[in-house]
N, C-alpha and C positions, 0 to 999 in steps of 0.2 A: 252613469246617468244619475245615481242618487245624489252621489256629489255634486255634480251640477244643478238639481235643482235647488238641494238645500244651499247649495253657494248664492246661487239667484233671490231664494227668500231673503238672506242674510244680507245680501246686496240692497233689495230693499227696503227692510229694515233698516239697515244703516243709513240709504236714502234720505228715509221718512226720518231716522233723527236728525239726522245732518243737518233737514230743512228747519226742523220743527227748532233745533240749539240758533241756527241761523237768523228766525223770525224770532227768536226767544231778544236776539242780541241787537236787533231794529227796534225794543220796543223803550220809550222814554215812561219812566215815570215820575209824573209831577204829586208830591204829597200835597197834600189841602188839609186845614183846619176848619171845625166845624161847631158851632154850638147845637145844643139840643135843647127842645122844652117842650111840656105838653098842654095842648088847649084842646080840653074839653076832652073828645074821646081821640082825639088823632096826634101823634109826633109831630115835631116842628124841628126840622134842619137849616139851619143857614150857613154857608162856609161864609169865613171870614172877611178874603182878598175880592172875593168876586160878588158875593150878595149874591148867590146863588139860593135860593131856598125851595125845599120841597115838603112834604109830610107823608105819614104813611099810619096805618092803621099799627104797626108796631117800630118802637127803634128801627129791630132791623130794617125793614121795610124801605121808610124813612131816608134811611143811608144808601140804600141800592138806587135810590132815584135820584138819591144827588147824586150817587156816581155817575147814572145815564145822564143827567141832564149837565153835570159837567163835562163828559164826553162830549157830548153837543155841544157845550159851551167853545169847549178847545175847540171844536172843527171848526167855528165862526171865527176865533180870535186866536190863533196857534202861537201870536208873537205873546199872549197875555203867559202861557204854558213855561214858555221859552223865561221869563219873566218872573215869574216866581218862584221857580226852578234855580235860578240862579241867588233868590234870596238868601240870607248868613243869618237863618233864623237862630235870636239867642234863646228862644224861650216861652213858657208863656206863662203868665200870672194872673191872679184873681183879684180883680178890684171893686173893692164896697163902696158904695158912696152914700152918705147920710142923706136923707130927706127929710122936711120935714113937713108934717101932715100937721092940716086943719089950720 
């Protein structure tokens, strides 16, 4: 009887990984690029492809609501996901550009 139940728990457990490896292997992900900058006392997020922007009282902050609000974004536009997903990103660089004042 002890074997049985401990085979039962073990069952599952096995189960519940099973599921958990299963929904692990449904899941897409899309990377995003983002600039950061701060005004006044709050973070300023913008991803790049989408002009998605949000702010937060720190970085991190900041960054968690772009990820909600790009989670949101995908759920309205899923082909946009699909989309950038498939970009051949080479790279990214830093460009100055001279102005000139007064």
């Amino acid at each position: 009887m002890v074997y049985g139940s401990g085979f039962r728990i073990w069952g599952l457990l096995w189960l519940g990984l099973l599921v958990f490896v299963c929904n692990v292997w449904l899941v897409v992900v899309v990377r995003f690029f983002a600039v950061v900058w701060k005004e006044e006392d709050m973070f300023v997020v913008r991803e790049v492809f989408t002009g998605v922007t949000t702010q937060g009282g720190s970085i991190e902050e900041a960054v968690d609501n772009l990820r909600e609000a790009l989670e949101l974004y995908l759920e309205e536009f899923p082909e946009l996901g699909e989309e950038i997903g498939e970009l051949d990103l080479v790279g990214l660089i830093h460009v100055e550009v001279a102005k000139a004042v007064g």
